[in-house]
C-alpha positions in Angstrom: -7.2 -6.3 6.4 -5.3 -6.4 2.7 -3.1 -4.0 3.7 -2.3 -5.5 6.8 -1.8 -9.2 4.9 0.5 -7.7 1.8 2.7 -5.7 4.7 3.3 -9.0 6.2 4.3 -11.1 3.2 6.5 -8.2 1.9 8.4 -8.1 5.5 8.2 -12.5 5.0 9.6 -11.7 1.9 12.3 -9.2 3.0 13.4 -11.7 5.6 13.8 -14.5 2.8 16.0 -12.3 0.8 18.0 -11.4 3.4 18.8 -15.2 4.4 19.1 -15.7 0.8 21.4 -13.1 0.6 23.5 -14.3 3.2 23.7 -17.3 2.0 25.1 -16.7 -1.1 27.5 -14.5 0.3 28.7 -17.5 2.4 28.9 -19.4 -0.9 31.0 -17.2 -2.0 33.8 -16.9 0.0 34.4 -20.2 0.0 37.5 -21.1 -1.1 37.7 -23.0 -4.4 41.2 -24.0 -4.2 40.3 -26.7 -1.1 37.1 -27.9 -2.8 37.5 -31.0 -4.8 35.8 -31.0 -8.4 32.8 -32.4 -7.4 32.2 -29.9 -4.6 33.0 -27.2 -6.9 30.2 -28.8 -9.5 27.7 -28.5 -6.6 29.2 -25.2 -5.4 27.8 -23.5 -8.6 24.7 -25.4 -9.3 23.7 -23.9 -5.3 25.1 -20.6 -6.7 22.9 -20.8 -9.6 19.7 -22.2 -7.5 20.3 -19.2 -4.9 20.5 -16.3 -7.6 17.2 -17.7 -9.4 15.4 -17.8 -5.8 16.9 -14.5 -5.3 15.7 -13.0 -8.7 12.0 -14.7 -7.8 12.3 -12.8 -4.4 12.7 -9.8 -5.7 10.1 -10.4 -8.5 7.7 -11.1 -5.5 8.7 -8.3 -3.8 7.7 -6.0 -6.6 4.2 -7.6 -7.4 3.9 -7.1 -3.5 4.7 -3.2 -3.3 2.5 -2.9 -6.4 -0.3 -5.1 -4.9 -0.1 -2.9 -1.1 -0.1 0.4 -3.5 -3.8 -1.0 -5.7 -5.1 -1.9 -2.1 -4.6 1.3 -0.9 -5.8 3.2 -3.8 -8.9 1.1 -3.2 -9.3 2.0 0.4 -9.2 5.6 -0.7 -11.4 5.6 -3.3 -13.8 3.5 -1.6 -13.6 6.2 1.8 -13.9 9.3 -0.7 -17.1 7.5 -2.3 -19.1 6.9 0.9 -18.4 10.5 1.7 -19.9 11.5 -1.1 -22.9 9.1 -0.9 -23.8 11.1 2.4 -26.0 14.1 2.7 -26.9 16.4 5.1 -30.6 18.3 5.3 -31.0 20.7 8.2 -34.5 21.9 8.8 -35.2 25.1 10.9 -39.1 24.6 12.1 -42.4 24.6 10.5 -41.2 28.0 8.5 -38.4 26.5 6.1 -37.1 29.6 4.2 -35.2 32.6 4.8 -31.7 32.8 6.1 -31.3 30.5 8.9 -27.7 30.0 10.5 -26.3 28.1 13.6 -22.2 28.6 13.9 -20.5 30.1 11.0 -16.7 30.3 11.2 -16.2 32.1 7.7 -17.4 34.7 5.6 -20.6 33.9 3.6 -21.6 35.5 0.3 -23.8 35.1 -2.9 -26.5 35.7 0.1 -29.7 38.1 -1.2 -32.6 38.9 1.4 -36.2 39.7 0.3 -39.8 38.0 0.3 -40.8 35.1 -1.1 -42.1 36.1 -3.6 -39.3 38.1 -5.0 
């Protein structure tokens, strides 16, 4: 469920940058010849506020990616130490010794036969 919640405020945050983006690139062809001081004045101080919302967004986007990659580390470590919390025992009857084999699909070895004693 992390994973799932981090994906979807990096592609909220994607979204933002792009309209913030846009934006400034609308700011910026504006032509500063028609604009009156005052507009000019405002001009840069949205200029100014959309570059430090851009720098934030892209500071967010980092901690995001870093965040997803942690929660994902997590998920793997957490699924390699159930798997190694698990154990199998196979018992073969009332006479549990000797060598004892279902399906084997490769070769087997360190194997010695002889009583129980031996």
């Amino acid at each position: 469920m992390k994973e799932a919640e981090i994906t979807g405020a990096i592609a909220a945050t994607d979204k933002q940058l792009t309209e913030v983006e846009s934006t400034l690139g609308e700011l910026r062809l504006t032509d500063a010849s028609q604009e009156g001081v005052q507009n000019v004045e405002d001009k840069e101080k949205a200029l100014e506020q959309i570059k430090e919302e851009q720098i934030a967004l892209d500071s967010s986007r980092i901690l995001l990616q870093e965040l997803l990659s942690k929660a994902r580390e997590e998920v793997v470590s957490r699924a390699a130490t159930e798997s190694q919390d698990r154990s199998t025992k196979v018992t073969f009857g009332n006479q549990n010794s000797g060598f004892q084999i279902g399906i084997s699909n490769g070769p087997i070895s360190g194997i010695s036969f002889g009583g129980k004693g031996a």
